[in-house]
C-alpha positions as CSV (number, residue, x, y, z in Angstrom):
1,X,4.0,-127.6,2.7
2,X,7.0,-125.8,2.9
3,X,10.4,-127.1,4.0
4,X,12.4,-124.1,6.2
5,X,15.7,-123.2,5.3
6,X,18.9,-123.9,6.7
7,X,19.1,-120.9,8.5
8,X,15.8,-121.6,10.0
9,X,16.4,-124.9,11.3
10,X,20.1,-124.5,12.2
11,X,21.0,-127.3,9.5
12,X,24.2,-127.0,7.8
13,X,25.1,-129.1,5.0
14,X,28.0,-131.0,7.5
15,X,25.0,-131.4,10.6
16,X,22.6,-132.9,7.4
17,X,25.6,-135.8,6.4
18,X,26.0,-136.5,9.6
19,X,22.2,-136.7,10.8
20,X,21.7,-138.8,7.0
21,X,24.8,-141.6,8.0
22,X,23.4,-141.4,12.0
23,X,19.9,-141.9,11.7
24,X,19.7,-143.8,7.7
25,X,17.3,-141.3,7.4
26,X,16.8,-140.1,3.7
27,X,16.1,-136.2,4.8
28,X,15.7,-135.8,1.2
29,X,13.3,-132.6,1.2
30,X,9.4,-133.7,0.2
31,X,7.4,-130.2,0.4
32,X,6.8,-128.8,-3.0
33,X,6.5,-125.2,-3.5
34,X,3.5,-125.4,-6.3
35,X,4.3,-122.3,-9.2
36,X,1.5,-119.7,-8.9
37,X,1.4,-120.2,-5.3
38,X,3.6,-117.0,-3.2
39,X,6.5,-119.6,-2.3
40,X,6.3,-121.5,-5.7
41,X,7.0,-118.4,-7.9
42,X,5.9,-117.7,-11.3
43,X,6.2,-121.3,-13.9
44,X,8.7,-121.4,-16.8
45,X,7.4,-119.3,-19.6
46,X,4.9,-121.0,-21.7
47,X,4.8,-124.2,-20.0
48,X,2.7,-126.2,-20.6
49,X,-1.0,-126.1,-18.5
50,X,-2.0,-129.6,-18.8
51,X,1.1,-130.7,-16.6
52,X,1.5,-129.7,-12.6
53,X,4.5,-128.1,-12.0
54,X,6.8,-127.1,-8.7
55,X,9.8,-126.7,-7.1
56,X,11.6,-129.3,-5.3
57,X,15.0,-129.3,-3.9
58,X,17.2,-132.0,-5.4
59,X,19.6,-134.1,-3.3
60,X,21.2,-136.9,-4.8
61,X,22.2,-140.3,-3.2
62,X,25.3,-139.4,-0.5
63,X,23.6,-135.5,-0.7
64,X,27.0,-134.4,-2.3
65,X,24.8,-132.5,-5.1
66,X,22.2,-130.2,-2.9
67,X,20.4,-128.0,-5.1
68,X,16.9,-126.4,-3.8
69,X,14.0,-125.1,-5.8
70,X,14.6,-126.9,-8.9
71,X,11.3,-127.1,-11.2
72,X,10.0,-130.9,-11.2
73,X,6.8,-132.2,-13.0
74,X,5.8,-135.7,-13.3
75,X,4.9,-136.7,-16.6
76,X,1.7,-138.8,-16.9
77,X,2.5,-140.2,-20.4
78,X,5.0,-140.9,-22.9
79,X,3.3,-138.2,-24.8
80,X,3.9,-135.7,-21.7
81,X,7.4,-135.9,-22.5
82,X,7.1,-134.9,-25.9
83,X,5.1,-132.3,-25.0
84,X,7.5,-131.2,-22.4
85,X,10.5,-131.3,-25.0
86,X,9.1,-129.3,-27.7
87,X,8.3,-126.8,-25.2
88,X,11.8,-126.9,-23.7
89,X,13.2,-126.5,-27.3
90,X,11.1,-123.9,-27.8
91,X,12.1,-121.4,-24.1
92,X,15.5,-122.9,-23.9
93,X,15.0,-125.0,-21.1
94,X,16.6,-128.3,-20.6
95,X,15.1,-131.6,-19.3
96,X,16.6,-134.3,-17.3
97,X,14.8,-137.5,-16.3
98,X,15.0,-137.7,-12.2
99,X,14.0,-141.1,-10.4
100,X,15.3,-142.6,-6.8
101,X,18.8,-140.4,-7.3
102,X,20.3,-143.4,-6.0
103,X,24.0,-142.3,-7.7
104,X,26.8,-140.4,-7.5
105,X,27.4,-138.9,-10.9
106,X,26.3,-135.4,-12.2
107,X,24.6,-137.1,-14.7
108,X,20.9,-135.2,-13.6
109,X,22.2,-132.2,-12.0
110,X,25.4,-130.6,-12.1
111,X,24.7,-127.9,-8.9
112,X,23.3,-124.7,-8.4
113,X,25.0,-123.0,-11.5
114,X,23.1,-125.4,-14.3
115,X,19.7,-125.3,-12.8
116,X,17.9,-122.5,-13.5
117,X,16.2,-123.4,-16.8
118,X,16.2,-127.0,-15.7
119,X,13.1,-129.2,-15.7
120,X,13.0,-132.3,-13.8
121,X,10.8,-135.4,-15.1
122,X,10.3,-137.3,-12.5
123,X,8.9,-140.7,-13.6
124,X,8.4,-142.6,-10.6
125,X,5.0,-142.0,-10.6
126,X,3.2,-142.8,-13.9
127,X,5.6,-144.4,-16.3
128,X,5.5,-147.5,-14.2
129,X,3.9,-149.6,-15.9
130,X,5.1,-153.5,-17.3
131,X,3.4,-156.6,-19.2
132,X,4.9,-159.7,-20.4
133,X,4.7,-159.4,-24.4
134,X,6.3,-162.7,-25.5
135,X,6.2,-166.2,-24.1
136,X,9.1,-167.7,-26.2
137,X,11.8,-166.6,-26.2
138,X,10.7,-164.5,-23.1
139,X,10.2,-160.5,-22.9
140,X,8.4,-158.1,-21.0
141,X,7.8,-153.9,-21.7
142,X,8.1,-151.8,-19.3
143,X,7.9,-148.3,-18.7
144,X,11.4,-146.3,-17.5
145,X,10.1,-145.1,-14.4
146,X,9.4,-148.9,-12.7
147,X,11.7,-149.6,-10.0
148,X,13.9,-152.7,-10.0
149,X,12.0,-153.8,-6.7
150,X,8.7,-153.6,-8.7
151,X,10.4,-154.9,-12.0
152,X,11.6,-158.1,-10.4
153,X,9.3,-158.6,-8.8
154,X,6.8,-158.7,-11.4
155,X,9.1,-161.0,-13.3
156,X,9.2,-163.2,-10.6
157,X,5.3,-163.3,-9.9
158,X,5.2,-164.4,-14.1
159,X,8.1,-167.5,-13.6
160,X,10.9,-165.5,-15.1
161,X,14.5,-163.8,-13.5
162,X,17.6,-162.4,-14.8
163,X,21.0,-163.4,-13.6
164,X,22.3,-160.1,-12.2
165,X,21.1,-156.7,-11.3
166,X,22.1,-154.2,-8.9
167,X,21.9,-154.9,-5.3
168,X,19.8,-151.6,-4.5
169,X,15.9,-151.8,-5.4
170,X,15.7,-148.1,-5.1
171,X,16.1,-147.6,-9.0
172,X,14.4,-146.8,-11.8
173,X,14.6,-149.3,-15.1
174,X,15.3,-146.0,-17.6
175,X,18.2,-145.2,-14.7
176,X,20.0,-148.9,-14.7
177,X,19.3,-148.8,-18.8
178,X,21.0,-145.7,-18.7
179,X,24.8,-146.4,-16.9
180,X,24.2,-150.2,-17.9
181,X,23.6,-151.1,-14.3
182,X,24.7,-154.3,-12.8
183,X,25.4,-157.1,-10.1
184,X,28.0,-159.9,-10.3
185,X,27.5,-162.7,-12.7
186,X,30.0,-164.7,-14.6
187,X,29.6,-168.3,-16.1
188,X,30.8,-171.3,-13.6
189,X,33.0,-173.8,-14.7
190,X,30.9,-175.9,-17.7
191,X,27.9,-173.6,-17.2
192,X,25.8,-172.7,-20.0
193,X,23.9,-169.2,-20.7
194,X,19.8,-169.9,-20.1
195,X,17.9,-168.2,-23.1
196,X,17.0,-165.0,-22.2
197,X,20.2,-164.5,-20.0
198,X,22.8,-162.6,-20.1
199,X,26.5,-162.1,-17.7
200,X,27.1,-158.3,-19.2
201,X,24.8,-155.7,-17.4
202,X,21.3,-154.9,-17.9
203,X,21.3,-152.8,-20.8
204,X,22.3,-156.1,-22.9
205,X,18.8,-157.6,-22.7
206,X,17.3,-154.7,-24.3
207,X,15.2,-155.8,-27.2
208,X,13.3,-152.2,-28.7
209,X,13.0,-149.1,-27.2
210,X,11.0,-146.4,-27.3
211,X,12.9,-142.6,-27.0
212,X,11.9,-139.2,-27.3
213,X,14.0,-137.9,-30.6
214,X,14.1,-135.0,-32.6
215,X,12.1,-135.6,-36.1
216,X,13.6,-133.8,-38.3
217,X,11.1,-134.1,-41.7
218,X,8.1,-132.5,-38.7
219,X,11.0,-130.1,-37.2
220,X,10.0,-131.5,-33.7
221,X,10.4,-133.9,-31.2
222,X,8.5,-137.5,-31.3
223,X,8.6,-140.6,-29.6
224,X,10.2,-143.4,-31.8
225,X,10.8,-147.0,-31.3
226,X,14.6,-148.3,-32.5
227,X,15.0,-152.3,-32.5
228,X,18.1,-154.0,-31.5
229,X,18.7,-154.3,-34.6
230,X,18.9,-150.6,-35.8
231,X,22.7,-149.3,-35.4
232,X,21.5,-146.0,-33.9
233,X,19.6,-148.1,-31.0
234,X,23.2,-149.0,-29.7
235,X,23.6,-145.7,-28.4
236,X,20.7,-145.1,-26.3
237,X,21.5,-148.6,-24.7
238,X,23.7,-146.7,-22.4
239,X,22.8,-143.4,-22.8
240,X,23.8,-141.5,-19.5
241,X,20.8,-139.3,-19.4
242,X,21.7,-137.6,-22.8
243,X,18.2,-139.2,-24.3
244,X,15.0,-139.5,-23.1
245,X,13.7,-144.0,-22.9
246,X,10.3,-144.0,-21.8
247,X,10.2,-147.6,-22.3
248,X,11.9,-151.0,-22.8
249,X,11.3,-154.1,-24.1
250,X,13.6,-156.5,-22.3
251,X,14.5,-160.2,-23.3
252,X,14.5,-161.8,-20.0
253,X,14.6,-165.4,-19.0
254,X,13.3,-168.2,-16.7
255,X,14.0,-167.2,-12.7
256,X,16.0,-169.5,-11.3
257,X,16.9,-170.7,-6.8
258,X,20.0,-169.3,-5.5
259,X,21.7,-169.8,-2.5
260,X,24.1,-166.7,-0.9
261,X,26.4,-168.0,1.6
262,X,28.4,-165.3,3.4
263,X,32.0,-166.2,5.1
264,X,34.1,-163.0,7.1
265,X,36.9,-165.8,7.9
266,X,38.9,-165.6,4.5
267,X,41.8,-162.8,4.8
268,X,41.9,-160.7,2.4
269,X,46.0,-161.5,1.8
270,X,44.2,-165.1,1.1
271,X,41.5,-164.1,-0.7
272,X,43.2,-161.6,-3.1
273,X,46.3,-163.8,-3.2
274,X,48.6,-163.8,-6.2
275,X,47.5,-166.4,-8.6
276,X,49.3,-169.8,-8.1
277,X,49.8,-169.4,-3.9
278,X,49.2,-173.0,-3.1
279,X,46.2,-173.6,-0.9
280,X,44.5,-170.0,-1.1
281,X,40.9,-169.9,-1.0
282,X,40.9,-167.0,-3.7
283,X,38.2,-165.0,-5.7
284,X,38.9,-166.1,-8.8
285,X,38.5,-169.7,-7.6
286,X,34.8,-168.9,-5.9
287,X,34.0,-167.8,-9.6
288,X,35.1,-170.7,-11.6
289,X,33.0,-173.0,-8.4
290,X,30.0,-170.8,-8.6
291,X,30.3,-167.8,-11.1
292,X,28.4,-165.6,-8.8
293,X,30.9,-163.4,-6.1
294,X,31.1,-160.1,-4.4
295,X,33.3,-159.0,-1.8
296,X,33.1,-156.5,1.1
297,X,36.7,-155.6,2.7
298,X,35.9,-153.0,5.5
299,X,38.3,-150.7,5.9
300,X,41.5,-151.6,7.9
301,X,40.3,-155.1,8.5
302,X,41.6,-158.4,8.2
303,X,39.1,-160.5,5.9
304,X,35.9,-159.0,3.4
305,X,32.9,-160.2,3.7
306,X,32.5,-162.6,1.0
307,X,29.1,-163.1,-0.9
308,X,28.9,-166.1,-2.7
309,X,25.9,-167.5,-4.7
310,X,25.3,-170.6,-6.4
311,X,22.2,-171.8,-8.5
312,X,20.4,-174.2,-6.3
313,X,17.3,-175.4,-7.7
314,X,16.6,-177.3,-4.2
315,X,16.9,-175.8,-1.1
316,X,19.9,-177.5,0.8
317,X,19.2,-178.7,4.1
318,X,21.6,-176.2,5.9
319,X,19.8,-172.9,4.1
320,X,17.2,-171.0,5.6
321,X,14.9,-170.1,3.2
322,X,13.6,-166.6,2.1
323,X,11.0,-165.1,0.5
324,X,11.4,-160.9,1.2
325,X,14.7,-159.5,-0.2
326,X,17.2,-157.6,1.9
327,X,18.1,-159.7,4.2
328,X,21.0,-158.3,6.1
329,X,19.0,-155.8,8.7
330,X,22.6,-155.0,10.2
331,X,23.7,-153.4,7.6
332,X,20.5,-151.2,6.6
333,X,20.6,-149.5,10.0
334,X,23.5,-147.8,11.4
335,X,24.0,-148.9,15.3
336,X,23.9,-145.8,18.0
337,X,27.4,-146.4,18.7
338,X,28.8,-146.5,15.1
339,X,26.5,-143.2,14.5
340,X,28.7,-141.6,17.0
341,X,31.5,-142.5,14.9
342,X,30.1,-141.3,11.9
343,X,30.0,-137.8,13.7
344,X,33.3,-137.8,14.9
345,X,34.6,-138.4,11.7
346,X,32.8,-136.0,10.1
347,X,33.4,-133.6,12.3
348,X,37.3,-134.2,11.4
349,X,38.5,-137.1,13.4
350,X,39.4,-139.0,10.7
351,X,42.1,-141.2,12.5
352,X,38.6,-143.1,14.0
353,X,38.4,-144.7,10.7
354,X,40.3,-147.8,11.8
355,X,37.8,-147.9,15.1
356,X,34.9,-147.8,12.6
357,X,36.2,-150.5,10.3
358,X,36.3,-153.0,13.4
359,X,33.3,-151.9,14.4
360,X,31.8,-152.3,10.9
361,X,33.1,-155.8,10.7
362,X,31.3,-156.8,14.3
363,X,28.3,-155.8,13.4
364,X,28.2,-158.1,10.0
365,X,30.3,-161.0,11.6
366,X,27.5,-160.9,14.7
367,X,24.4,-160.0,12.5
368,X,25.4,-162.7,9.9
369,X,24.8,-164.9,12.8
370,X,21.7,-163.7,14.9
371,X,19.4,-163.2,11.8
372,X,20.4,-166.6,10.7
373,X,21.5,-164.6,7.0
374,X,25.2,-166.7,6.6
375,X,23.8,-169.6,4.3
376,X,20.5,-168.5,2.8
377,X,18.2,-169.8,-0.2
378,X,15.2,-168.6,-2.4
379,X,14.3,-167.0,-5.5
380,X,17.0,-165.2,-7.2
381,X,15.7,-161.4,-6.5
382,X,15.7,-161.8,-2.9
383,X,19.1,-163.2,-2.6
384,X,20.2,-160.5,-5.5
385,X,18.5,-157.0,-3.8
386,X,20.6,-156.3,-0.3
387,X,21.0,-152.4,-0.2
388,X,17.6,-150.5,1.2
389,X,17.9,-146.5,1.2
390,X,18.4,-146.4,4.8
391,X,22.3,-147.5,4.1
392,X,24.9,-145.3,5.0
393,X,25.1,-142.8,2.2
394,X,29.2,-142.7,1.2
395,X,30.8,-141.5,-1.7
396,X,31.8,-144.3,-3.8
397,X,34.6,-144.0,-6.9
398,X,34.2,-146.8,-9.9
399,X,36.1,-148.6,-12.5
400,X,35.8,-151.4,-14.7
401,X,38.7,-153.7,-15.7
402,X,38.0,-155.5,-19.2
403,X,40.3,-158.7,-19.4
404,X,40.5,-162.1,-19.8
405,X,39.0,-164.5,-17.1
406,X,42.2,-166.2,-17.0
407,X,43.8,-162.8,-15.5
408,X,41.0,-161.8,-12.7
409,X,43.1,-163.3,-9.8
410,X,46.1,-160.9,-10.8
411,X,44.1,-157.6,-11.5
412,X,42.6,-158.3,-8.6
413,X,46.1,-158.7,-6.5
414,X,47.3,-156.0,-8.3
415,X,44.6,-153.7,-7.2
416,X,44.3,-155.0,-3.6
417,X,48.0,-154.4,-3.0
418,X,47.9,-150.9,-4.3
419,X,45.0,-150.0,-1.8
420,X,46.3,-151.3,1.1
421,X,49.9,-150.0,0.4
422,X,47.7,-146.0,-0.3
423,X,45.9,-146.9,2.7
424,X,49.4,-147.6,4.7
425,X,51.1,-144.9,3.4
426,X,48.7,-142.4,4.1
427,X,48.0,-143.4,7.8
428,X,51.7,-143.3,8.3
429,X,51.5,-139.6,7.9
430,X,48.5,-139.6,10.3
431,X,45.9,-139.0,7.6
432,X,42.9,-141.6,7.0
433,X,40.7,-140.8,4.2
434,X,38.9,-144.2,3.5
435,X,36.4,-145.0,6.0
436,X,34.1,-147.0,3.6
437,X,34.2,-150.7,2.5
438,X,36.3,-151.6,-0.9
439,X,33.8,-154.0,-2.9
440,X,35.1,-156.3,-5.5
441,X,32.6,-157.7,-8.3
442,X,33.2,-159.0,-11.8
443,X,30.8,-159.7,-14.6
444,X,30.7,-160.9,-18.3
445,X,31.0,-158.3,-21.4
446,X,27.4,-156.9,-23.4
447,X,27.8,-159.3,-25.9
448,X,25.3,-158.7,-28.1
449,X,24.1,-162.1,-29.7
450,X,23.0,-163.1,-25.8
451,X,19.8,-160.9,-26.7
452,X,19.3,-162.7,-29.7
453,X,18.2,-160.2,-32.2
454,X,19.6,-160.4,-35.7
455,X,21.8,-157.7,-36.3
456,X,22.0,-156.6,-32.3
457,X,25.3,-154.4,-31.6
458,X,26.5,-154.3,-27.7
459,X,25.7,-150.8,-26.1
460,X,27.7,-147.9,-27.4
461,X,28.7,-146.6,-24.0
462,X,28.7,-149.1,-21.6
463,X,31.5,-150.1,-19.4
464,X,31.2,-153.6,-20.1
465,X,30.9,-153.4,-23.8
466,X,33.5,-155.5,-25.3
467,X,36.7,-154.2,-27.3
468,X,37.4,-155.3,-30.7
469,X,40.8,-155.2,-30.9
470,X,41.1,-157.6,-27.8
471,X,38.1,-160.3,-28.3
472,X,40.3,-162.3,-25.5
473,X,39.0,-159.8,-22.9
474,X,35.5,-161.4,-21.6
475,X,35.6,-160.5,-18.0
476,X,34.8,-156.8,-16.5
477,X,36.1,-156.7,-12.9
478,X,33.9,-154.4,-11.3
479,X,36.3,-151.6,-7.6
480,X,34.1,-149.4,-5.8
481,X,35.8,-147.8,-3.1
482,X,33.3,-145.6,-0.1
483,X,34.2,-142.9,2.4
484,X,32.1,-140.0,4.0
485,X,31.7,-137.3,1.3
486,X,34.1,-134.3,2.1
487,X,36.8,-136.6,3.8
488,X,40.1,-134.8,4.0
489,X,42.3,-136.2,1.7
490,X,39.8,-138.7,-0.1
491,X,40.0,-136.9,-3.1
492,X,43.5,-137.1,-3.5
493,X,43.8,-140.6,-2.3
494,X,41.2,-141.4,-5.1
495,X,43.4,-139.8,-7.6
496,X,46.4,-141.8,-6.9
497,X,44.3,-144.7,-6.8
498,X,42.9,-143.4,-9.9
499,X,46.3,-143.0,-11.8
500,X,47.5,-146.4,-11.0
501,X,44.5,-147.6,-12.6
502,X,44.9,-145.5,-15.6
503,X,48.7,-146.0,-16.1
504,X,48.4,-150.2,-15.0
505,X,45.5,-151.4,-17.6
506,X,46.6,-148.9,-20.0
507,X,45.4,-151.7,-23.1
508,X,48.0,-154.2,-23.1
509,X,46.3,-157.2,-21.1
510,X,43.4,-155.0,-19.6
511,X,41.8,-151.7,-20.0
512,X,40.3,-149.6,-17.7
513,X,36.2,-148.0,-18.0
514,X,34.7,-145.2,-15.7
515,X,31.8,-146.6,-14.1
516,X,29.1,-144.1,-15.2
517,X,27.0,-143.6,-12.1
518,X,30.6,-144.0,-9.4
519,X,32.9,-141.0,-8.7
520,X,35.8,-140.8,-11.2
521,X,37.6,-137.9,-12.9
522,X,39.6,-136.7,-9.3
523,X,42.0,-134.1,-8.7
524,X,43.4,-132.9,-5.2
525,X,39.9,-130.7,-4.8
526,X,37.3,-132.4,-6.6
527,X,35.1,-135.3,-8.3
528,X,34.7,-135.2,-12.1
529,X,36.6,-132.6,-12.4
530,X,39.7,-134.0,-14.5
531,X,40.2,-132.8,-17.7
532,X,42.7,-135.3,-18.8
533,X,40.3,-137.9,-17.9
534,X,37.3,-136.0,-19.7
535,X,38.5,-135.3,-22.6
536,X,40.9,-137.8,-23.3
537,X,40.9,-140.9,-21.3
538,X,37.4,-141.8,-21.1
539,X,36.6,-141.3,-24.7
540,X,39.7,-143.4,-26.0
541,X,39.0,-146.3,-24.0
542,X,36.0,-146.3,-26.3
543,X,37.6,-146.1,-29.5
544,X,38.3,-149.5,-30.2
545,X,37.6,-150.0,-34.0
546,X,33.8,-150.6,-33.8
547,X,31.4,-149.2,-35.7
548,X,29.3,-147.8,-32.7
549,X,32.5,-146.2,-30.9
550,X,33.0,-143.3,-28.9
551,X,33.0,-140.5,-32.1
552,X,29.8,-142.6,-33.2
553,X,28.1,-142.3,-30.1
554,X,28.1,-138.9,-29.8
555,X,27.2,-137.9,-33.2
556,X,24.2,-140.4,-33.0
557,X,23.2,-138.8,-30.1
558,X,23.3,-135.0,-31.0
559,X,21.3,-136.6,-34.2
560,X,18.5,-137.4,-32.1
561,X,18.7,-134.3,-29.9
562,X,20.2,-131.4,-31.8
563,X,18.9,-129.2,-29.6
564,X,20.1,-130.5,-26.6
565,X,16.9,-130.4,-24.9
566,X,18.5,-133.7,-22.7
567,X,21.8,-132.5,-21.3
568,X,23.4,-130.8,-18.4
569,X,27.1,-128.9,-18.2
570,X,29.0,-132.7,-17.0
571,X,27.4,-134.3,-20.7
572,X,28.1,-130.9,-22.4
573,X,31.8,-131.0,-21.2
574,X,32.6,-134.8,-21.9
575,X,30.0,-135.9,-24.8
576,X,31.7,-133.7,-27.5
């Protein structure tokens, strides 16, 4: 089958966002034009007969990267990729490992102008598969292209959880391992890590791995399994595509009950108080309760919705239990009237945002109560997964802010005042580029012994790894900020934000991280697009004395890929 073209169907790419938000449709294309065939075109030279390949257009998560007719295979082995790199090594054609393309980053594909001698690998189809491999101290092996849903829930069928992961399902293991995904975990007052735990992100409980690297006494590429151990594994912990994992072996520990109760009654001037304001019910003081916090603010409302867990091994009386993950239908559906919204907006009436951020806050503060979802209890990946794929699709920036525990009330006021003074001063001039929720999540650093591997280094590149120079920074404090892609004015309004990040924890009692797989990098006109940023900000903030920094990083990883068979124009650009 082949999908018609825009012209044919009348589609522009504005009518496609707006159909996407209205219906939480995915209208990600499915046909496949099959090479050989009079659609599909002739194959990339040489390649190789034993795989199936085809064109597929590629759309990422909120469809701001749309490119069509990109060559895709799915790899049936680990030893399919290695086939698959020596040719591209060989013709000049670079692979990129595709799964859900639940992100925003370029980290797959760039656009249109980088695609040409691109192959896709999509893994979701074959490299799936998992098996526990040690009883004590726990671990299981799994394949790259597993999704979380199947992951955890596997762990959970076999006794055994972690403490945080993202909220979406939708994702593959090799693309969490990859930005060192994560969820919102910190320690509760006089709680103790479990074995097999950890509060950084994912990408801390790797054990071994198994990559696709360039072997330089055969002169090609092979697969090859680095232990935690091994100083070069630290930088395909976090790797942002520029390797190839085909599998991970993950220490993991035993699952655990939580409870999620959700309040929408705590104002945000309460919640994100400055520290000390007698009687507020604040963030930091739901973390040092229960460790476990995430919170919603709607745009241009009063009070977030706040997420709080707590490990519960009983259920208490006022839970309703659960035993399916995502549990808040409201908000994986978009309403008629809201959809109408949506369009409006996106057709340029941004001054609706405010409308749409009431609106928004209805629909939780009702559906919280009809699905009976405000207090709930049950094993810790269904109160953990809460974003399905039919969720609005926004654009959503990201930063992490390393510091000490002790200060996460005042980044958090800090950063709260900023946004809603940006968000003031802007719709004093009439203009509203925000009409997404701001969500506030903080986590523990990758610290390395929490695996438990002799000799175990945190992950090279990820956001949460912790800085040497400042061992009192043990907190990351996770903003995302959404609006509709192409908002007028968002991408300024997320550079302002951005350079009050930049210049506020500049490394004197915090320090700000890109969040790999968020929108960062802004200018007036565009995402990832700063050069300052690039070149200079992002790599200092990971020179921090180690011996797997930044300049490390990236020589250990042109090491294992001289070639640059796994790279794209973004990586090229920043990883030099």
């Amino acid at each position: 089958m082949c999908d018609a073209s825009e012209e044919d169907t009348g589609w522009s790419r504005r009518r496609f966002l707006a159909a996407s938000l209205g219906t939480g449709a995915s209208l990600i294309p499915i046909g496949r034009l099959f090479a050989g065939a009079a659609e599909g075109g002739e194959p990339p030279p040489g390649f190789p007969s034993s795989i199936v390949v085809y064109r597929q257009a590629y759309r990422n998560w909120a469809h701001e990267i749309e490119v069509d007719g990109v060559w895709t295979c799915e790899p049936r082995t680990a030893e399919d990729v290695v086939l698959l790199a020596n040719w591209a090594h060989v013709h000049g054609y670079t692979l990129r490992a595709q799964g859900f393309r639940h992100g925003w980053a370029p980290l797959t594909v760039p656009g249109v102008e980088t695609s040409a001698k691109t192959v896709l690998l999509d893994t979701r189809t074959y490299l799936t598969a998992v098996e526990v491999v040690n009883a004590s101290p726990s671990a299981v092996r799994a394949q790259t292209g597993i999704s979380m849903d199947a992951l955890l829930q596997f762990l959970e069928d076999n006794g055994l959880g972690v403490t945080n992961t993202p909220a979406p399902g939708d994702l593959t293991l090799g693309g969490v391992l990859a930005i060192n995904g994560h969820g919102s975990s910190l320690p509760a007052a006089d709680e103790v890590l479990s074995e097999g735990h950890t509060f950084g992100s994912l990408s801390n409980l790797v054990v071994s791995l198994t990559a696709v690297v360039w072997d330089n006494a055969r002169r090609r590429y092979a697969l090859r399994t680095f232990h935690r151990g091994e100083r070069l594994c630290s930088a395909l912990l976090t790797c942002l595509g520029r390797g190839f994992v085909t599998e991970a072996v993950l220490r993991v520990g035993v699952n655990s009950n939580l409870r999620c109760v959700s309040t929408v009654d705590i104002s945000a001037a309460e919640l994100f108080a400055a520290p000390g304001t007698p009687g507020a019910r604040t963030f930091a003081g739901f973390v040092e309760e229960t460790g476990r916090v995430d919170a919603i603010w709607l745009p241009f409302t009063d009070a977030p919705w706040l997420k709080v867990w707590t490990v519960s091994p009983i259920k208490p009386k006022s839970s309703r239990e659960t035993r399916e993950p995502y549990n808040y239908p409201f908000s994986d559906s978009i309403p008629e009237e809201m959809a109408e919204l949506y369009r409006q907006i996106t057709e340029g009436a941004t001054f609706l945002a405010p409308t749409l951020g009431q609106l928004q806050y209805e629909v939780v503060a009702t559906g919280l109560v009809t699905t009976r979802s405000a207090d709930l209890w049950g094993r810790s990946k269904n109160l953990q997964l809460y974003i399905k794929p039919t969720t609005a699709r926004l654009h959503a920036n990201g930063y992490a802010i390393l510091t000490r525990r002790a200060n996460l009330q005042q980044v958090l006021h800090e950063i709260a005042t900023r946004y809603t003074e940006l968000l003031g001063e802007y719709a004093a001039r009439g203009d509203y580029p925000i009409n997404g929720p701001a969500d506030f999540r903080v986590t523990g650093l990758d610290v390395p012994g929490d695996v438990r591997v002799a000799g175990a280094r945190a992950p090279a590149l990820s956001a949460a790894r912790p800085h040497d120079a400042h061992p009192e920074w043990d907190i990351a404090v996770w903003l995302d900020i959404l609006t509709h892609p192409g908002t007028a004015s968002s991408n300024r309004f997320y550079r302002e934000l951005e350079e009050f990040l930049l210049s506020r924890y500049c490394g004197v009692d915090a320090m700000v991280r890109v969040e790999w797989s968020k929108g960062w990098g802004y200018t007036d006109s565009a995402r990832w697009a700063s050069e300052t940023l690039l070149s200079h900000r992002i790599p200092e903030s990971y020179r921090t004395g180690s011996d797997v920094d930044w300049n490390w990083a990236v020589h250990a990883l042109d090491t294992l890929d001289p070639h640059r068979v796994f790279t794209n124009s973004l990586l090229d650009t920043m990883l030099r």
